[in-house]
C-alpha positions in Angstrom: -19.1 -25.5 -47.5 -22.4 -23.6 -47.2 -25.0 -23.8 -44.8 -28.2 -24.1 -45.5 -31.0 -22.1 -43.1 -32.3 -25.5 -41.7 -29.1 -26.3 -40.6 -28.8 -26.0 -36.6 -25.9 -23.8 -35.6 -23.9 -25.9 -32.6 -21.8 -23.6 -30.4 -19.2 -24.7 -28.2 -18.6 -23.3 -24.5 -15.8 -23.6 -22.6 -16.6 -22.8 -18.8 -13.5 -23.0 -16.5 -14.1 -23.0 -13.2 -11.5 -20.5 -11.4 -10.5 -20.7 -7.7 -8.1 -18.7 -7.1 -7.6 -14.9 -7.6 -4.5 -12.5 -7.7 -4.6 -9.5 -5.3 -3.5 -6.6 -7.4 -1.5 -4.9 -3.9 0.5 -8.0 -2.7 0.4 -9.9 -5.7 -0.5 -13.1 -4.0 -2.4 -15.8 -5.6 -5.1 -16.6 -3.2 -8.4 -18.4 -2.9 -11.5 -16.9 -3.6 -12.7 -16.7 0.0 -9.9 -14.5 0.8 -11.6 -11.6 -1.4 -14.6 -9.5 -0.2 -17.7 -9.1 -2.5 -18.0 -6.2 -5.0 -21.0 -6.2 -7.2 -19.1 -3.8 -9.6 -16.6 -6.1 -10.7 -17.1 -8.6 -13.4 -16.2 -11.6 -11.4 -17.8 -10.2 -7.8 -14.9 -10.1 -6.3 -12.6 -7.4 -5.2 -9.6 -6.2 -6.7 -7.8 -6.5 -3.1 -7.6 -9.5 -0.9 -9.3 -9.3 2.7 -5.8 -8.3 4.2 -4.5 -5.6 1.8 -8.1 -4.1 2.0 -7.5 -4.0 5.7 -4.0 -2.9 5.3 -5.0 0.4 3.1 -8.1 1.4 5.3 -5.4 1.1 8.7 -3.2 3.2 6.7 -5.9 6.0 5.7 -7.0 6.3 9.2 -3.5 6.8 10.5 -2.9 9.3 7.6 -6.1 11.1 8.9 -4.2 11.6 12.3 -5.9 8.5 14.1 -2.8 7.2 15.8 -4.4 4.0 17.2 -3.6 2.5 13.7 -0.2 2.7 14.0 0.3 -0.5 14.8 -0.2 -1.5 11.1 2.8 0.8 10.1 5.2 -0.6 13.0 4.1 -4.4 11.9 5.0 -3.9 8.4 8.3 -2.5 8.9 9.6 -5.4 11.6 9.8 -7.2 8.3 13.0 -5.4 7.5 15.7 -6.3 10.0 17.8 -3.2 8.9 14.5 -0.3 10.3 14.6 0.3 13.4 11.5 1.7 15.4 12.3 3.5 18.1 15.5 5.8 19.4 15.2 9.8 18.4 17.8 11.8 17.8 16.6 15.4 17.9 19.9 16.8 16.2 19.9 14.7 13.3 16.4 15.2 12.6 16.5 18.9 12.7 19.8 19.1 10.3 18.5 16.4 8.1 17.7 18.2 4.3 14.9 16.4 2.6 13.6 16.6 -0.7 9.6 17.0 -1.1 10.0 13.6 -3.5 11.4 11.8 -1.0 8.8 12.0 2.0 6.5 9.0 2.0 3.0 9.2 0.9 3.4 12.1 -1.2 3.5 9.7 -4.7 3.4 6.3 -3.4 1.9 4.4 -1.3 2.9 5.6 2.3 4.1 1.6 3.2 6.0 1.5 0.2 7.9 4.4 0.7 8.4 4.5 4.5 11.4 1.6 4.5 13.2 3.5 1.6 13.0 6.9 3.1 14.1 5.6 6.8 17.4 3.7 5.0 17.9 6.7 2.9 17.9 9.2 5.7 19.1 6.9 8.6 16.3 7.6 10.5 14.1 5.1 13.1 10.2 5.4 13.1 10.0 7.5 15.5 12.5 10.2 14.2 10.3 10.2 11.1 7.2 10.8 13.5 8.9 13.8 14.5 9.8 15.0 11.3 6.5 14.8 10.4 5.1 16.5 12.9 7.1 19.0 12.5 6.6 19.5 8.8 2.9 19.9 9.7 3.7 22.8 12.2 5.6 24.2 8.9 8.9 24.5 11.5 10.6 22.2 8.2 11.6 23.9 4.5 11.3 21.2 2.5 13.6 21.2 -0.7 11.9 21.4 -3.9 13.9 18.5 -6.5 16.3 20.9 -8.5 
């Protein structure tokens, strides 16, 4: 069937209405209101819901050196029952051989790694403070992965 040029072309459009979002960090399906604006993305909205985005700025700021956002890190790990936060044992710390693959932040997300480095090495938060710490002084080798 041909048609003819006097023939009115009728398109259809669909237009769905969508309230809800996925963040791309938690993977939670939220409302829109939970997103912050971004004019750069083709729906407005940010890629990261309103917590997350205050999750990762906490976490840069700590990474920075600003301790006052430690909080964040301590909050996120009472999650796991198995972590502990606090207790140091110098000893252990100081004999303790990590790899450079294995400290958190280096590839991954600092709060992604933190819980499997502390079960991996046994240590509490504040034993990986030190270690830390210590690494930044440069009083640490760190193992290359063989």
């Amino acid at each position: 069937m041909e048609r003819s040029l006097n023939t009115p072309l009728i398109y259809f459009f669909i237009v769905i209405k969508v309230e809800k979002k996925k963040c791309n960090i938690c993977g939670r399906v939220l409302p829109l209101n939970k997103f912050s604006k971004n004019k750069n993305n083709k729906d407005n909205l940010s890629y990261y819901c309103r917590d997350c985005t205050k999750e990762q700025k906490n976490l840069y700021f700590y990474e920075k050196g600003n301790e006052h956002y430690e909080e964040t890190i301590i909050n996120k790990l009472k999650q796991y029952s198995d972590i502990k936060i606090e207790g140091i044992d110098y000893d252990k710390v100081v004999n303790t051989r990590v790899t450079m693959y294995d400290i958190p932040g280096v590839f991954n997300n600092l709060l992604y790694d933190l819980p499997i480095f502390l079960r991996k090495y046994n240590f509490t938060f504040e034993e990986y403070k030190f270690f830390i710490q210590q690494c930044k002084k440069n009083k640490f080798w760190i193992e290359p992965k063989v």
